[in-house]
VOBA-1610 file (N, C-alpha, C; in pm, whole numbers, padded with zeros to 5 digits, always signed):
BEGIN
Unk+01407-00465+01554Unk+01354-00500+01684Unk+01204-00481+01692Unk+01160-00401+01619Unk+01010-00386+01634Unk+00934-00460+01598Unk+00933-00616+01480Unk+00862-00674+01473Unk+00910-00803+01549Unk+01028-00784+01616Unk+01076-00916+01745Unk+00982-00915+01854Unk+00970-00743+01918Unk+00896-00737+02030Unk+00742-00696+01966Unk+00687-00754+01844Unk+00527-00698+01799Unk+00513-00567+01824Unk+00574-00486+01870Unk+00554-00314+01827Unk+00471-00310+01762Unk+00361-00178+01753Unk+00322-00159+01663Unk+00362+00035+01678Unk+00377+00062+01522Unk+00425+00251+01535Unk+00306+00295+01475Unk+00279+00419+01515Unk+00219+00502+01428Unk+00246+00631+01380Unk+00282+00676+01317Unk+00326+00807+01301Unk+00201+00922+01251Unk+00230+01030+01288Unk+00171+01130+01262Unk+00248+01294+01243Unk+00226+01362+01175Unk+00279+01457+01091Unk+00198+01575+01243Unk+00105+01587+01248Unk+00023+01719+01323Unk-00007+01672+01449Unk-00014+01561+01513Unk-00092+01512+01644Unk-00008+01457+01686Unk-00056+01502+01841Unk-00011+01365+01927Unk-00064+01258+01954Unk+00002+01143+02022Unk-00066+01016+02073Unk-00164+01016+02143Unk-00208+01106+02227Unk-00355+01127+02283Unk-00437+01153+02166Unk-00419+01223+02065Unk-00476+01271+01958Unk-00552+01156+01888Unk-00446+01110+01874Unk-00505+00922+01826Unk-00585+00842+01854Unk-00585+00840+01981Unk-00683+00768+02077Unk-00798+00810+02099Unk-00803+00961+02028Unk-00949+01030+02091Unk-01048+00990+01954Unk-00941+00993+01837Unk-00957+01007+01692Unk-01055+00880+01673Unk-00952+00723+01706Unk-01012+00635+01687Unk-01168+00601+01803Unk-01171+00674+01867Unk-01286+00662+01945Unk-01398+00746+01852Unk-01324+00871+01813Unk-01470+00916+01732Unk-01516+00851+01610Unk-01405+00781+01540Unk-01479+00653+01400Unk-01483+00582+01488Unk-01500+00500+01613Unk-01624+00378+01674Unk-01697+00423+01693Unk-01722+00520+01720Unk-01897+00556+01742Unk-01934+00602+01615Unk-01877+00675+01505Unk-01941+00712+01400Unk-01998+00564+01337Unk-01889+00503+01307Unk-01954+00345+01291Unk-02032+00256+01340Unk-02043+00288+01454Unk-02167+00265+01522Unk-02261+00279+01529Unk-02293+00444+01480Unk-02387+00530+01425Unk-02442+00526+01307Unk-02370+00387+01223Unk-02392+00411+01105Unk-02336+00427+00978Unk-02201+00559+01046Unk-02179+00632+00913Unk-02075+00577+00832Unk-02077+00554+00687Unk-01962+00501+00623Unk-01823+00546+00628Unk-01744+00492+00757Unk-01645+00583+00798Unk-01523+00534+00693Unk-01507+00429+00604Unk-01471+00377+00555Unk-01438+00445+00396Unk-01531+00505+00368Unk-01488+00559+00256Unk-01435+00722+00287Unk-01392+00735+00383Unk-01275+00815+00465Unk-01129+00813+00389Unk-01102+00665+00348Unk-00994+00604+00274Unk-01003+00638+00153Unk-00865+00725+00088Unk-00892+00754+00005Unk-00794+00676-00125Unk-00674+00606-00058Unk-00592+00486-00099Unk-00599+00363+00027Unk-00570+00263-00044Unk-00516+00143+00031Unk-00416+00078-00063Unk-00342+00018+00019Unk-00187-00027-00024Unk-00157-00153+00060Unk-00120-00269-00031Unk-00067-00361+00066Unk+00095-00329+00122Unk+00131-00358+00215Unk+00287-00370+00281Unk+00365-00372+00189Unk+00350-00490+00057Unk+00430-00480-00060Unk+00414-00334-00169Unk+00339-00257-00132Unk+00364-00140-00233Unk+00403-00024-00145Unk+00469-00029-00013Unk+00493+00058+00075Unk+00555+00216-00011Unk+00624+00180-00062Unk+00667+00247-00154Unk+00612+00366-00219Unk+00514+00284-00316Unk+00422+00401-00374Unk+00323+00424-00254Unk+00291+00409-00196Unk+00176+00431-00063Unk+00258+00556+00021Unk+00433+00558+00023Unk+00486+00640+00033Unk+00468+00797-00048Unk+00494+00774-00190Unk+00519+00882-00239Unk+00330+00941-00316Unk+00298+00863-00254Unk+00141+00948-00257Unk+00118+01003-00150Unk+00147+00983-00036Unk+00168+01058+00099Unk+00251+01188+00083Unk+00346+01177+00009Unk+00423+01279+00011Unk+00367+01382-00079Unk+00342+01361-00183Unk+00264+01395-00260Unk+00135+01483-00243Unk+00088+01432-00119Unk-00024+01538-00064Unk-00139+01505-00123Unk-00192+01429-00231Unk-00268+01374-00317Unk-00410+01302-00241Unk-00364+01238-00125Unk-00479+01152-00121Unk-00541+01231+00061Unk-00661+01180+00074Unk-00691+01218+00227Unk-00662+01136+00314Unk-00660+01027+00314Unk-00630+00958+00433Unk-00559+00765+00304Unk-00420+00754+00374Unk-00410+00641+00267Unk-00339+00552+00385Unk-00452+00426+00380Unk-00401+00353+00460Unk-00255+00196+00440Unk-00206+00146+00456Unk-00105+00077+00459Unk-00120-00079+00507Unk-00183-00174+00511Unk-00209-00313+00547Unk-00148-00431+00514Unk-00097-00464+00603Unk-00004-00598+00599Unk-00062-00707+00578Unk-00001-00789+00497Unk-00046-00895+00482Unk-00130-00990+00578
//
């Protein structure tokens, strides 16, 4: 059902959903400011490798690994 009604989820391990919202406000202004908030990312994974994008998460390995759909 979630990609019937465009849902979008986010999950988080330590925060809440306010947490999120405050989060992505502080990388728009850092980016705004300038700063390469981008190499923040420490994996990227397309949708098709969900998988391993999984077990590097679990893994504890990376700082921030993002997930992008086609």
């Amino acid at each position: 059902m979630l990609s019937v009604k465009e849902i979008k989820v986010t999950g988080s391990w330590t925060y809440q959903a306010k947490d999120w919202i405050q989060a992505c406000e502080v990388l728009k202004e850092a980016q705004k400011d300038g700063l390469p908030v981008e190499k923040l990312l420490s994996h990227k994974y397309a949708l098709a490798d969900i998988n391993e994008a999984m077990e590097m998460n679990m893994s504890m390995k990376g700082l921030k690994i993002v997930v992008k759909g086609e």
